[in-house]
Each structure stands twice: as structure tokens, then as C-alpha cells.
C-alpha positions in Angstrom: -62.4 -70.3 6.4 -62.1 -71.9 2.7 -59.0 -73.9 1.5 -57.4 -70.9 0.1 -57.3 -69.5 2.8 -59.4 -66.2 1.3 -63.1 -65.9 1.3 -64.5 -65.5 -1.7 -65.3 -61.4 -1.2 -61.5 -61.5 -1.1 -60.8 -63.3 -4.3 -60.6 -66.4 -2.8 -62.7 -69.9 -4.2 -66.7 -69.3 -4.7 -68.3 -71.8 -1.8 -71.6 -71.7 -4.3 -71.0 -72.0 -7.7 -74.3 -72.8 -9.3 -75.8 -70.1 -11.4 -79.2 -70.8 -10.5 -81.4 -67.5 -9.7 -84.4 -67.8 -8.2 -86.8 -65.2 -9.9 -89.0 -62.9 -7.0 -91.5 -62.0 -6.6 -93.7 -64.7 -8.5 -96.0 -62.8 -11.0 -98.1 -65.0 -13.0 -101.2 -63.6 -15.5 -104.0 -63.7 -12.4 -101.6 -60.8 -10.9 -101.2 -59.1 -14.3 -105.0 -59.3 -14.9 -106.2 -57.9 -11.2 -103.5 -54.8 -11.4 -105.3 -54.4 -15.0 -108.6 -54.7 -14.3 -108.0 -52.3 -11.1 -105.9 -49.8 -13.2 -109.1 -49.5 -15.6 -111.7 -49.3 -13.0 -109.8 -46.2 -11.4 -109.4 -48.3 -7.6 -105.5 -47.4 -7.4 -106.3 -44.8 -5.3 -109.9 -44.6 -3.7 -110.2 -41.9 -0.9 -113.5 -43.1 0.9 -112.2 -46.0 2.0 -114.4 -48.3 0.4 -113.7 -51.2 -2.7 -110.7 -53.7 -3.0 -108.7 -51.6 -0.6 -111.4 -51.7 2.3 -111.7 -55.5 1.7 -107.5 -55.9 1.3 -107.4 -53.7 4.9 -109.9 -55.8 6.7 -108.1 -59.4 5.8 -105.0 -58.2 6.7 -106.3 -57.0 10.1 -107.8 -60.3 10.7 -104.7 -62.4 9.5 -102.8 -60.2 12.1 -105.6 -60.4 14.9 -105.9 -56.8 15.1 -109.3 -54.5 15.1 -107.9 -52.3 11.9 -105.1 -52.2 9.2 -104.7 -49.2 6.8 -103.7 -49.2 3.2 -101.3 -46.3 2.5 -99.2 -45.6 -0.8 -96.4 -42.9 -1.2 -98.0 -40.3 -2.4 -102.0 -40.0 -2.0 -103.3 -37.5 -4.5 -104.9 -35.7 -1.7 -101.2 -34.6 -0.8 -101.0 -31.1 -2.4 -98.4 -29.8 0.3 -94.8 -30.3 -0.4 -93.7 -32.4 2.9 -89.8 -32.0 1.9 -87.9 -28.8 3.1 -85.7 -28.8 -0.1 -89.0 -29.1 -2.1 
């Protein structure tokens, strides 16, 4: 319990005062590039499985030591069904 006798949340003294503010996640231009150069090629999205997805899917399995990984985003265009009851 601080000095005061209150923690901080309470009005009582700050235990860390420093305004420091670590910025995250770290995007530098190689990151900026990629999501361009992907974005122009069309390979947000790629139903067959194939490409920088296929290649992201099989070096996360192995990094994991498992036989397959899947890539899957929140709302693949082949999604024409509304999924939501209040939809």
C-alpha cells in the first residue's frame, strides 16, 4: 500500500510517474512496403490457397510443430450469407 495510504486508482500518489510510452506494434517502411505491394497484387484475400498466405500458413505450422495452420480473416468474400440473427 503507498504512503498515502490510497492507491493511485483512488487518488492516491502515482507509483510510476514517467511519461514514457512505448509505441506497438513496431511498423517500420519494410512492413508498409509488403502490405503495399500485396494490396496492389490483389493477395489480401486469395481463395485457392496458394501465394504469400500458403507460404505465411506453412511457417507458422512449422514454428508451432504442427502438420497445418490456416490463415483466416473476418470476413472472406466468399461469405454471401448473413451469419448474425439481427442481420
Amino acid at each position: 500500500m503507498p504512503k498515502s495510504g490510497k492507491m493511485a486508482l483512488f487518488g492516491g500518489t502515482k507509483t510510476v510517474t514517467s511519461s514514457y510510452q512505448e509505441r506497438w506494434p513496431i511498423i517500420d517502411e519494410d512492413e508498409v512496403n509488403a502490405v503495399v505491394q500485396l494490396t496492389l497484387a490483389g493477395e489480401l484475400s486469395i481463395n485457392d490457397g496458394s501465394g504469400v498466405l500458403n507460404e505465411f500458413e506453412n511457417k507458422f505450422a512449422a514454428y508451432h510443430d504442427v502438420r497445418y495452420a490456416l490463415v483466416q480473416t473476418t470476413a472472406p468474400r466468399r461469405c454471401t450469407q448473413p451469419t448474425s440473427p439481427l442481420a
